[in-house]
N, C-alpha and C positions, 0 to 999 in steps of 0.2 A: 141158714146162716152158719157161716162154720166155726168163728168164737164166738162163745154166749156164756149169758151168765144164766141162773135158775134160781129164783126165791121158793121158799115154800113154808110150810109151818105143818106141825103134826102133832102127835097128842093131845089132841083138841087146844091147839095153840099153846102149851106148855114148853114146844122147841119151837125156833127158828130156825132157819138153814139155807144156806148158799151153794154154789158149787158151778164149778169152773170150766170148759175147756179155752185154754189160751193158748195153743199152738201157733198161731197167726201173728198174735201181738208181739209176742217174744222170738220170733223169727225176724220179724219187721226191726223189732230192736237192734238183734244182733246184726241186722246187716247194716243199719243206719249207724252204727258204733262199730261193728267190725269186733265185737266183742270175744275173747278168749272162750273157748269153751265153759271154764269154772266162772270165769265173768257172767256171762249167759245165764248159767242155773242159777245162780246168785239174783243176780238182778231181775231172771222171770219168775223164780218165787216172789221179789217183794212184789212185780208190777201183778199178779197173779191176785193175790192178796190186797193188794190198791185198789183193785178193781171191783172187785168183792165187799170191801168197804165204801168203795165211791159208793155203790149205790144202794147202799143202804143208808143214804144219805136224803132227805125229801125234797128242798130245794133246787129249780135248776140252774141256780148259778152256785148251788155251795160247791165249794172243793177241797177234796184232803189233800195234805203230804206229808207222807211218811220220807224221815230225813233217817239216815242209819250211818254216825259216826263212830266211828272203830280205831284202830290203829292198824289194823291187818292190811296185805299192802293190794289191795281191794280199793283204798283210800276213801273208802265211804260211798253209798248210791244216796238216789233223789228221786222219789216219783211221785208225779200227783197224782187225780183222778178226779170225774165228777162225776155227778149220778145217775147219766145216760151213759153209761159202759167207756168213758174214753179215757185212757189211761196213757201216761207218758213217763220215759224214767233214763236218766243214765249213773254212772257207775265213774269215778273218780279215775281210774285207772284202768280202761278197757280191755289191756296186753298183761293183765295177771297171768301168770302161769305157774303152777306150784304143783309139785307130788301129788299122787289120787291118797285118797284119806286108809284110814287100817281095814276099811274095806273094801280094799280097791274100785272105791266110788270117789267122784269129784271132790274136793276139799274144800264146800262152802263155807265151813265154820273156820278153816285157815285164812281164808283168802281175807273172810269178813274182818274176823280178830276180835276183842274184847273190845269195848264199847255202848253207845247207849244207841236209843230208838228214838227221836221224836213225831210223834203223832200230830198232826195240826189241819184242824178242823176251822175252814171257813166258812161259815154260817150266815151273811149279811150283818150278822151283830157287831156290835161298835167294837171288840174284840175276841180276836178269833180261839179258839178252845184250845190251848198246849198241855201236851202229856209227853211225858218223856220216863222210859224205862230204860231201867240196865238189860243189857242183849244177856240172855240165860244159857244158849246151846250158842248163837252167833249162825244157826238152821234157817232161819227166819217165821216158820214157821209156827211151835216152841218159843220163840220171843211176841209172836202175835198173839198167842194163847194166853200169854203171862200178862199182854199191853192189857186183854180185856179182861182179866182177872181183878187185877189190881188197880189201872184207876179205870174202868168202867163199870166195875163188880160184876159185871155178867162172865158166869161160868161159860168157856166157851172150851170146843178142840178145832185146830187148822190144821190143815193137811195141805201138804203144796209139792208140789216135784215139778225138776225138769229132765226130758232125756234127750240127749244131744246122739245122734248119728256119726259114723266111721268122719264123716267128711265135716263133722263141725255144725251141722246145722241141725235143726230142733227139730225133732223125732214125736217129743209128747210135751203138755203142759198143760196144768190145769189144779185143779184142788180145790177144797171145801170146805165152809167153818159153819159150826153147828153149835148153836148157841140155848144154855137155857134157860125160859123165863123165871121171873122171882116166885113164882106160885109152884114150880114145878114139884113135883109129890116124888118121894123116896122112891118108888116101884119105877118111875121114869129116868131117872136120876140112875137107876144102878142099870138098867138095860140099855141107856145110852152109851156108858162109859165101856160097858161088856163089848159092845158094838164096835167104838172106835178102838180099845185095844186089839181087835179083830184085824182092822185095817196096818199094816204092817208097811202098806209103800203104796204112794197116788201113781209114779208113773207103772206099775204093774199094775196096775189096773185099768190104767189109760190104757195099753198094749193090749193087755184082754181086749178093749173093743168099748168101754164103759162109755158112757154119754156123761154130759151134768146130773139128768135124773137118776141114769143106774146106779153113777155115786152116792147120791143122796138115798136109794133106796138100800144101798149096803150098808150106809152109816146109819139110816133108821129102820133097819129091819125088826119087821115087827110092832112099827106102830103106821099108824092111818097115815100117809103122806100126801100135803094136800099141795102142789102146784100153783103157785096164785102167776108167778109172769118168767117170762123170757127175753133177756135184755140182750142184744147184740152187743159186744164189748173189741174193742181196736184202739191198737197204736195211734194214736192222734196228736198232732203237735198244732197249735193255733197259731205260730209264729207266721210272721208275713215282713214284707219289706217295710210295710206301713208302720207295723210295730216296734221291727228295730228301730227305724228314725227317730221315734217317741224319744227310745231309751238314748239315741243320741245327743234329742234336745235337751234331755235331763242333767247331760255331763257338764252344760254352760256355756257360755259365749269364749270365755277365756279357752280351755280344752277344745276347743271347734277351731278357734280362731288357729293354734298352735296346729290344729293336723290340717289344717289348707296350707300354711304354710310350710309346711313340709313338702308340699304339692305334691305328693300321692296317693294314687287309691289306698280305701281304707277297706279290712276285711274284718265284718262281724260275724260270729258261729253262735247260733244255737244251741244252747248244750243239750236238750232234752232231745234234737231231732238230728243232731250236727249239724245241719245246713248251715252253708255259707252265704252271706251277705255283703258284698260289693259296691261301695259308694265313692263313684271317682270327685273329682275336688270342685267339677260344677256343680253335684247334686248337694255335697259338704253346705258350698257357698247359699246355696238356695236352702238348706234347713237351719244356716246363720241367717237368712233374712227372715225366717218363722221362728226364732227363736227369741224370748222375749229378755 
């Protein structure tokens, strides 16, 4: 498989931990969106991250999405995920393009801007779980860290990079969130943290040659690391022509009735995939006579 995800638990289950490579997804992204370089890293940390949270998710129909409203002219991303690795997302404003930051590295926290995070957890429950934090660095990363801090209280670290090649397209991607349980003992606690301030940059270490595991084995160097699965993770859009129509029986007889009359085809876009959907005015008239 060549994106995957990697669950595992160590210090005799005291940590949890994740860990990424997304090179594929976030490729697939950028070319379905056509996304600006700073676009790119921006949006394949959060789907990077999505991904990593879908499945730590049990259910297979639950779904998250993470919503990231800013002001920054980025205009905001959207990405869901569910708990078989499939992840989707796009980015308000695909044609950002802004100055490299004072380290002459990409300007995710520009592009993003001040703003908040919402979390939303669909679980089958009669209402779905919302968390929303204020964006802390606007890294995404750094603001994932703070989401499970404060409202999930699990001590956590994320790490996420992306690196974009001379020609625009995605070089490395991937990252790791290491989480620790409520039992976790001081001696764990302080060589964990030793650990990840150790780690200084995810795509350097993607470049070295790292796998999911190797990450995971740099972030818990030193304790028992136990592998429990390996989940295939990909850009997946569910969108179909069958599903737009839904969405068009929803708009009502009146709005239906108004675009036949105009008697021209009608173009629907998928935001998460772009794709375009095409419904000339016989197909219109025939989802007016399914329309209740």
């Amino acid at each position: 498989m060549s994106d995957y995800i990697v669950r595992a638990m160590a210090a005799d289950s005291q940590i949890r931990a994740f860990a990424a490579v997304t090179k594929d997804v976030v490729e697939t992204a950028r070319k379905d969106h056509n996304t600006s370089p700073v676009a790119t890293a921006a949006l394949g940390r959060l789907l990077t991250g999505g991904a990593m949270m879908g499945v730590m998710m049990k259910g297979d129909k639950d779904i998250l999405t993470l919503q990231v409203k800013a002001g920054g002219p980025l205009q905001g991303m959207t990405v869901t995920a569910d708990s078989k690795g499939n992840v989707k997302g796009y980015v308000g404003n695909p044609n950002v393009c802004i100055p490299a930051n004072s380290k002459g590295k990409l300007d995710v926290a520009g592009a993003v801007g001040v703003g908040f995070m919402n979390i939303i957890k669909d679980l089958g429950l009669k209402e779905p779980y919302v968390g929303q934090v204020a964006l802390q660095t606007s890294e995404i990363a750094e603001d994932l860290t703070y989401y499970f801090a404060t409202s999930e209280q699990v001590p956590s670290a994320v790490g996420l990079g992306v690196l974009m090649n001379k020609d625009n397209t995605v070089r490395q991607a991937g990252g790791f969130i290491v989480q620790l349980m409520p039992f976790a003992e001081e001696k764990v606690i302080a060589k964990l943290e030793e650990n990840v301030q150790k780690i200084n940059s995810v795509t350097n270490l993607l470049e070295e040659g790292h796998t999911p595991e190797s990450l995971l084995e740099k972030a818990l160097e030193g304790f028992d690391v136990e592998i429990s699965d390996r989940v295939p993770t990909q850009f997946y859009c569910n969108c179909s022509k069958n599903r737009v129509e839904k969405a068009l029986i929803s708009i009502g007889r009146k709005d239906l009735n108004e675009l036949i009359q105009e008697g021209k085809d009608i173009e629907m876009n998928c935001h998460f995939c772009n794709t375009n959907y095409t419904f000339n005015v016989e197909e219109l008239k025939e989802i007016l006579r399914r329309c209740k």
